[in-house]
Every structure is written in structure tokens, then in C-alpha cells.
N, C-alpha and C positions, 0 to 999 in steps of 0.2 A: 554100245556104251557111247553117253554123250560126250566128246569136248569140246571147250573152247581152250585156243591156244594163242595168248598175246604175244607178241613181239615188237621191238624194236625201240621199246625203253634205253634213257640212259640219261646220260648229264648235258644240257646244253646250255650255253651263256643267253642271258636275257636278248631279245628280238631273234632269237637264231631259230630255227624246223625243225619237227622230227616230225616222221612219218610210224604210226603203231599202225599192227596187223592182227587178225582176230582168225586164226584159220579152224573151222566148223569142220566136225564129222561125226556123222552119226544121225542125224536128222537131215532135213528135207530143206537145205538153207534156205533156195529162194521161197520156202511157206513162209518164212518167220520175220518176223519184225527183229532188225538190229538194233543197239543202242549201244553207246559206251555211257560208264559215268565212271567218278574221282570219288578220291578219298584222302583228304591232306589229314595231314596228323592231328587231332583232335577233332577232330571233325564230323559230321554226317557224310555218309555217302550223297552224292548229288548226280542227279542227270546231266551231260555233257550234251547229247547228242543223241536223233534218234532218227534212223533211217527207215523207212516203211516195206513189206515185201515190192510194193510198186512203187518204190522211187522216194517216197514222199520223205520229205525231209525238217528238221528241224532242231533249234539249239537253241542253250539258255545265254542268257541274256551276257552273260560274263564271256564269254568264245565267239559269239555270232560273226561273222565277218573277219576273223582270224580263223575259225577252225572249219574244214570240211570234210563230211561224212561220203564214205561213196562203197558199192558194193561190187563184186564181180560174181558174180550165181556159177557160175563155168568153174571157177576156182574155190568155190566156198568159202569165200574169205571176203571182211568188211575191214575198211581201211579208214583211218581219220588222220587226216594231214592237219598239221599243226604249222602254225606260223605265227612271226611277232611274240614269242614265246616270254612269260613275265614271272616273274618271281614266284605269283601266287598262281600258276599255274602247276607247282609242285606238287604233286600226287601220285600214290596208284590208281593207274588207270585200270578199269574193268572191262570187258565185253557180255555183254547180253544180249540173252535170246528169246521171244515170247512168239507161242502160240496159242494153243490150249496148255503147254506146259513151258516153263521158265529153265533157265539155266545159265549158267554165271561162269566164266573163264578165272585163273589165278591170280590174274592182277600181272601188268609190271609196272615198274615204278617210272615216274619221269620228275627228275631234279633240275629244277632251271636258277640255275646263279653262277654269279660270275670268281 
């Protein structure tokens, strides 16, 4: 059985960090392409970030240079450090996983205000 398991959601004041964790089991982590993406209330789900089985890396235009993706294959777990955190960075946050087959973690939430 696949999961993905988020962690490390919560409340933080605007420009403040959090670090979310995505921990994988059940599949062949370092095969699969990581990604997180968001979901603010009313909204589409959107791409945050996506890390490649080799490293490759990249993000949308809204995070770039505030958010970093990174992975550890030894622990099955993909990490996104956040920083400079903004109001409308309020969402649940997702994790995903593609190879030949998809799969999507529960979501946790991150609320940034003051």
C-alpha cells in the first residue's frame, strides 16, 4: 500500500519558516519524480515545486527564491523549506509522486498571518 505522509503544517506570522515533510512508503522513492503543490480556499490546486528522481529541480514563479525543494532517497522523504512566508502563501500543501503511476499524500494545512 502506497502513502504519502505530510507533516509539519501550522500557523506562522508573515516572513517567518516552516519546514513540510512528505514521508514515502510503499514504492521505490528514489524512481519517482517529487512535487508538492497548494490549494488556498477557492482555488485550483497549483504546482509549488518539483524535484526530479536526479535532482532536477524547479518552481513556479510565485516561491522561487523563497521556497526550496530537496530530497533524502535513504529516508524516503522530500522536504520543502519555506521561508519569507506571505499571507498568500496560505494553503494546503500536497505531496506527489509520479512515475508510470501518480499518487497524492492528505494534505496539511499552512496558515500564514499575523
Amino acid at each position: 500500500q502506497v502513502q504519502l505522509v505530510e507533516s509539519g503544517g501550522g500557523l506562522v506570522q508573515p516572513g517567518g519558516s516552516l519546514t513540510l515533510s512528505c514521508a514515502a512508503s510503499g514504492i521505490i522513492f528514489s524512481m519517482y519524480h517529487m512535487s508538492w503543490y497548494r490549494q488556498a480556499p477557492g482555488k485550483q490546486r497549483e504546482l509549488v515545486t518539483i524535484i526530479s528522481k536526479d535532482r532536477n529541480t524547479n518552481y513556479a514563479d510565485a516561491v522561487r527564491g523563497r521556497f526550496t525543494v530537496s530530497r533524502d532517497n535513504a529516508k524516503n522523504t522530500v522536504y520543502l523549506q519555506m521561508n519569507s512566508l506571505k499571507p498568500e502563501d496560505t494553503a494546503v500543501y500536497y505531496c506527489h509522486a509520479a512515475r508510470f503511476d501518480v499518487y497524492w499524500g492528505q494534505g496539511t494545512q499552512v496558515t500564514v498571518s499575523s
